[in-house]
C-alpha positions in Angstrom: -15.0 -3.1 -37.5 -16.1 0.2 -36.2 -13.1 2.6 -35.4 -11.8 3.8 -31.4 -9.0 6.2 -30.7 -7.4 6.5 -27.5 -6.2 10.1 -26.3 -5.8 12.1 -23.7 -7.6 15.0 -22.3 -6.2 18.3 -21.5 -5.6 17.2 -18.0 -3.4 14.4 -19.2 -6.4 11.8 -18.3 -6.8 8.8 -20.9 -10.0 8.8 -22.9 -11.2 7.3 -25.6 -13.5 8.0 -28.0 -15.0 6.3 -31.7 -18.4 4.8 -33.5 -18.4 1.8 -31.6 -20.4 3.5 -28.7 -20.9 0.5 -26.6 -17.2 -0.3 -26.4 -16.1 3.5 -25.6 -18.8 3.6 -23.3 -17.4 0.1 -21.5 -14.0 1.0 -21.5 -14.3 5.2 -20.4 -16.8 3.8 -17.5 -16.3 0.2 -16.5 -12.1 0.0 -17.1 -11.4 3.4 -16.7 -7.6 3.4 -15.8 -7.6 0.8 -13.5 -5.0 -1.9 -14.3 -7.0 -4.3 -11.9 -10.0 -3.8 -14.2 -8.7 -4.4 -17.2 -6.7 -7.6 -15.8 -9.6 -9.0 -14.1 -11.4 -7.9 -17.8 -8.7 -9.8 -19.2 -9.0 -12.9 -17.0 -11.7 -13.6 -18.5 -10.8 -14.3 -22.2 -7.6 -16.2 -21.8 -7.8 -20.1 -21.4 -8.8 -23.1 -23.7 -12.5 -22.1 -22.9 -13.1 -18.3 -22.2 -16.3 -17.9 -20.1 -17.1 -15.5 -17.7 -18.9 -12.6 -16.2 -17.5 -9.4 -15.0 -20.2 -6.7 -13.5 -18.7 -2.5 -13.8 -19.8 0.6 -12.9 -22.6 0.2 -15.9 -22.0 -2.4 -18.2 -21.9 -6.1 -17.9 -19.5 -8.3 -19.9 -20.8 -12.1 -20.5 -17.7 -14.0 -22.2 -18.6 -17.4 -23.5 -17.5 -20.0 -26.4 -19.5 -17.5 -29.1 -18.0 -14.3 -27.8 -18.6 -11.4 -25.6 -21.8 -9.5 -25.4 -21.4 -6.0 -23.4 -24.6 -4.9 -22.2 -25.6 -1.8 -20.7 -26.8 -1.5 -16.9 -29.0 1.2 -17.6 -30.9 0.0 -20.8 -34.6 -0.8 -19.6 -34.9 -2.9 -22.6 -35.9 -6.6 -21.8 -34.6 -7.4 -25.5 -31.4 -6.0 -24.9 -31.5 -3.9 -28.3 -28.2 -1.5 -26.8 -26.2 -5.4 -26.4 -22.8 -5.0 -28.2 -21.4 -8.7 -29.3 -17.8 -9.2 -30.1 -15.4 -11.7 -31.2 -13.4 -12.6 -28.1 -9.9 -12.2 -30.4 -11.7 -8.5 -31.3 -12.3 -7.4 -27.4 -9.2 -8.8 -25.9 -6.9 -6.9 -28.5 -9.0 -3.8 -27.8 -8.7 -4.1 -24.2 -5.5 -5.4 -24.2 -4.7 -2.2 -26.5 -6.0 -0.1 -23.8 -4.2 -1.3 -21.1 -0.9 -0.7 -22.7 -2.0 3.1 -23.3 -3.3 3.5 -20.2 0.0 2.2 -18.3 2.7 3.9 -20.8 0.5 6.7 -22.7 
């Protein structure tokens, strides 16, 4: 499992920041701070049978029965080489981890 930490900058902004580029990158850009992002986010993997899609600012999160596969909206490559795939238990306590620092820091 590759390592994120949440922070926040010297403006009191939370950020995040790890090895797990993809995931930063989704969560710094397409969740931000927005509680409605995240829950909509979130939507998607609760249920007997996650599945889903949810389009940000430049990722793209597919949820399905295997997982969820964040892909970049600005990788040119057909083959999707920059694709991040996650266990949906592994994304949803990330996310779910970020919400709760986002709303109480």
């Amino acid at each position: 499992m590759r390592a994120i930490e949440f922070y926040h900058n010297a403006s009191g902004a939370p950020m995040v920041r790890g090895t797990d580029s993809v995931l930063v990158a989704f969560l710094s850009t397409d969740c931000q701070g927005s509680e409605a992002v995240i829950d909509a986010v979130l939507a998607l993997t609760t249920g007997d049978s996650p599945y889903g899609e949810f389009i940000g600012n430049a990722h793209q999160i597919e949820v399905d029965q295997s997982g969820v596969k964040i892909v970049s909206l600005y990788n040119d490559d057909s083959d999707q080489t920059d694709a991040r795939h996650l266990s949906t238990t592994h994304f949803r306590a990330t996310v779910e981890a970020w919400r709760r620092f986002v709303t109480t820091g």
